[in-house]
C-alpha positions in Angstrom: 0.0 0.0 0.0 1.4 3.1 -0.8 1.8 5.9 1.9 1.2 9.4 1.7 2.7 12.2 3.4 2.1 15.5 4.3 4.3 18.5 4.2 3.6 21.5 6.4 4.8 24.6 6.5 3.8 26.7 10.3 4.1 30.4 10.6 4.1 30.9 14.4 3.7 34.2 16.5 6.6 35.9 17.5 8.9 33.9 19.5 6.9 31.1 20.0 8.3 28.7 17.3 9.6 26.8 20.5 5.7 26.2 22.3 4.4 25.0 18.8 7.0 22.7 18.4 6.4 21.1 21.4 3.6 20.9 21.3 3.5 19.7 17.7 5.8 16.8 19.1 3.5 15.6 22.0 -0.2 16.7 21.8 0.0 17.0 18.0 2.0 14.0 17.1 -0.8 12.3 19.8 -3.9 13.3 17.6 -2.2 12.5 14.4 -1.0 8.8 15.4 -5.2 8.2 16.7 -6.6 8.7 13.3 -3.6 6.6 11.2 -0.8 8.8 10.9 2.2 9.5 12.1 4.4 12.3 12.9 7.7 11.9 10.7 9.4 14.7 11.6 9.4 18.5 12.9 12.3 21.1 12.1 13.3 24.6 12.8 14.7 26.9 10.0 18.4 27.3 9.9 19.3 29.3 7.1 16.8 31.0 4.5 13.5 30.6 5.9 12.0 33.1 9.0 13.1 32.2 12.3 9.4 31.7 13.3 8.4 29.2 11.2 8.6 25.0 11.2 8.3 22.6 8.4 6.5 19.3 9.7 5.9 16.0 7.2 3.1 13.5 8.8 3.6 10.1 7.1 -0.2 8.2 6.4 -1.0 4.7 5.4 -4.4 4.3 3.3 -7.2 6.7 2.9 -6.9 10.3 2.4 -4.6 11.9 5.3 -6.2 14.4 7.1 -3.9 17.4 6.6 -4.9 19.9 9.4 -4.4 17.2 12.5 -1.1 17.8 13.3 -2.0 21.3 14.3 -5.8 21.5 15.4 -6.1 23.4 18.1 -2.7 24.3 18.8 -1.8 27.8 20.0 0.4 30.9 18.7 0.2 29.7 15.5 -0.7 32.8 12.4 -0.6 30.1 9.3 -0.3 27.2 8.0 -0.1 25.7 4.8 -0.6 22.1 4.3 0.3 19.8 0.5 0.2 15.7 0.0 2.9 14.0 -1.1 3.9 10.8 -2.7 7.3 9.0 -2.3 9.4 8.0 -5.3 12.9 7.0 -4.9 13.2 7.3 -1.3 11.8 6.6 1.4 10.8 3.2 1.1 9.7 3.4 5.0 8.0 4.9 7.3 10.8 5.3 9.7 11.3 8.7 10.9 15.0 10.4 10.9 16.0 11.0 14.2 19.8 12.1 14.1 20.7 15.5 14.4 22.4 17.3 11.6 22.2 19.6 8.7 18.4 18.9 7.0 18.2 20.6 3.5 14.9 20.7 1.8 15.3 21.4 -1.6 12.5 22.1 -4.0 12.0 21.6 -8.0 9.8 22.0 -10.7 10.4 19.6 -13.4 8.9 19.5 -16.8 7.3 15.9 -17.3 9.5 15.3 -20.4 12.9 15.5 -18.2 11.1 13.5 -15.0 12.7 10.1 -15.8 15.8 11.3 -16.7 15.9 13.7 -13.1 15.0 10.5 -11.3 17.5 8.3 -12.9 20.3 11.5 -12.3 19.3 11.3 -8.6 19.3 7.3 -8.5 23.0 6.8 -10.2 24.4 10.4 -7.8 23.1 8.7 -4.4 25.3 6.5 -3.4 28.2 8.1 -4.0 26.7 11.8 -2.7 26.4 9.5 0.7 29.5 7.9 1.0 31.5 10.6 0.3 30.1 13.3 2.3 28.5 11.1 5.2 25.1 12.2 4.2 21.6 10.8 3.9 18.9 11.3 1.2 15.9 10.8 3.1 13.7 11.2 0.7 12.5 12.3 -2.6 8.4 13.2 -3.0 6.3 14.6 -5.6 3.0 16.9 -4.7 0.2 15.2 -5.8 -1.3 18.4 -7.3 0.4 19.4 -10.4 -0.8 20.4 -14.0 0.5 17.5 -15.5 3.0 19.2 -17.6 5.2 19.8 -14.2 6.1 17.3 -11.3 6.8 19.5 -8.0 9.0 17.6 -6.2 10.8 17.6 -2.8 14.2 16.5 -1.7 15.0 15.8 1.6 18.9 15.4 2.8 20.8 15.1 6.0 24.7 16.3 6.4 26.7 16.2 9.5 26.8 20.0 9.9 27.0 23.2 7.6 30.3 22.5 7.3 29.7 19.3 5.3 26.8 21.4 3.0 29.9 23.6 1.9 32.4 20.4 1.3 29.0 18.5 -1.0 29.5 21.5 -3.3 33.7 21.4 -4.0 34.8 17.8 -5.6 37.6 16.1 -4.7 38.5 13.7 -7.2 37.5 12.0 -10.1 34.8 10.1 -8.0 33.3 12.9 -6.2 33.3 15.2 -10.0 31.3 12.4 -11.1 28.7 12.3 -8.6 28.7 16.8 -9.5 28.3 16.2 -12.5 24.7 14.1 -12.0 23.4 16.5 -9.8 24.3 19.6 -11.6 22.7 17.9 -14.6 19.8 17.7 -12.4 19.6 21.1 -11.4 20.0 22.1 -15.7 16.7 19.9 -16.3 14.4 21.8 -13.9 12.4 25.2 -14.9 13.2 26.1 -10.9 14.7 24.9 -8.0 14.8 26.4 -4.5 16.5 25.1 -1.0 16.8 26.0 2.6 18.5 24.7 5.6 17.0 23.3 8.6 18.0 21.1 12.3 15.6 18.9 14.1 13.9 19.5 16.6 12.7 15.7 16.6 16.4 14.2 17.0 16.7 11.8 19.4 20.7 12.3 20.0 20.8 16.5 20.2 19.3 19.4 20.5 20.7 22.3 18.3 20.5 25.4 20.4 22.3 27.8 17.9 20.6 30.9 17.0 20.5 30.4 13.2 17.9 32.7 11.8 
């Protein structure tokens, strides 16, 4: 059966990005897992996004997910804006990430045309992209709501640290050129692409405490 997720996006009050998370985490996560879902994971913005704001993805299985549950009810909250997703590549699982790190979500638009070709680029750059940078892809989704003639897609990787996110861009090697080369090819077949950095605040081994944003 094939899961569906659900990617949020939380505009808090000011200074309260801390109460919402938490309570995303318990009384949220709670309510979601009592009518079939589950709470995959909550982050705080790092770099390019408002300090105020979390991105949340609740994981479903079967049915239509109900998209507002994670945050009925919950105070200090000024927006929210909730879309379905669909895994491709990655994940395979439900399992939630819970090591702390580096998370980049990284948007595209891809014409349909170059779609197999982008998912066969990100296939073939993977395993190499992970073994030399100590890395994780944790997943690749499309939106379920597109025109047809564009996938909307969402990438999902984990680095160490920020220090790691500026290593992934500057080769060393033939080995790691090769694994540039796929993913800039990637990047050349989209219409637009768009990333920001996060850390999360659903780790199970740390906390990051930096003031980022």
């Amino acid at each position: 059966m094939t899961q569906s997720y659900v990617h949020h996006v939380i505009s808090t009050e000011p200074r309260q990005w801390q109460a919402v998370a938490d309570t995303l985490r318990t009384t949220g996560a709670a309510r979601v897992e009592k009518q079939g879902g589950l709470l995959f994971g909550v982050w705080r913005s790092q770099i390019g996004r408002p300090r105020d704001e979390l991105t949340a993805i609740t994981v479903w299985k079967g049915g239509a997910p109900n998209q507002g549950a994670l945050i009925e009810e919950t105070a200090h909250i000024k927006h929210a804006v909730h879309a379905i997703m669909v895994p491709t590549l990655r994940p395979s699982s439900s399992d939630a990430p819970r090591r702390q790190g580096n998370y980049a979500f990284r948007s595209f638009e891809t014409p349909a045309g170059n779609w197999d070709e982008f998912l066969d680029l990100c296939a073939g750059a993977w395993p190499g992209f992970e073994s030399s940078y100590d890395s994780q892809v944790i997943g690749l989704w499309r939106f379920t709501e597109d025109d047809g003639a564009i996938r909307r897609s969402l990438l999902l990787t984990r680095r160490p640290n920020l220090a790691m996110w500026e290593r992934s861009k500057i080769p060393d090697g033939d080995a790691e050129a090769k694994v540039r080369h796929k993913l800039s090819r990637r990047y050349d077949l989209c219409d637009a692409t768009c990333v920001y950095t996060t850390t999360l605040l659903t780790a199970d081994d740390a906390q990051d405490t930096v003031r980022w944003t």
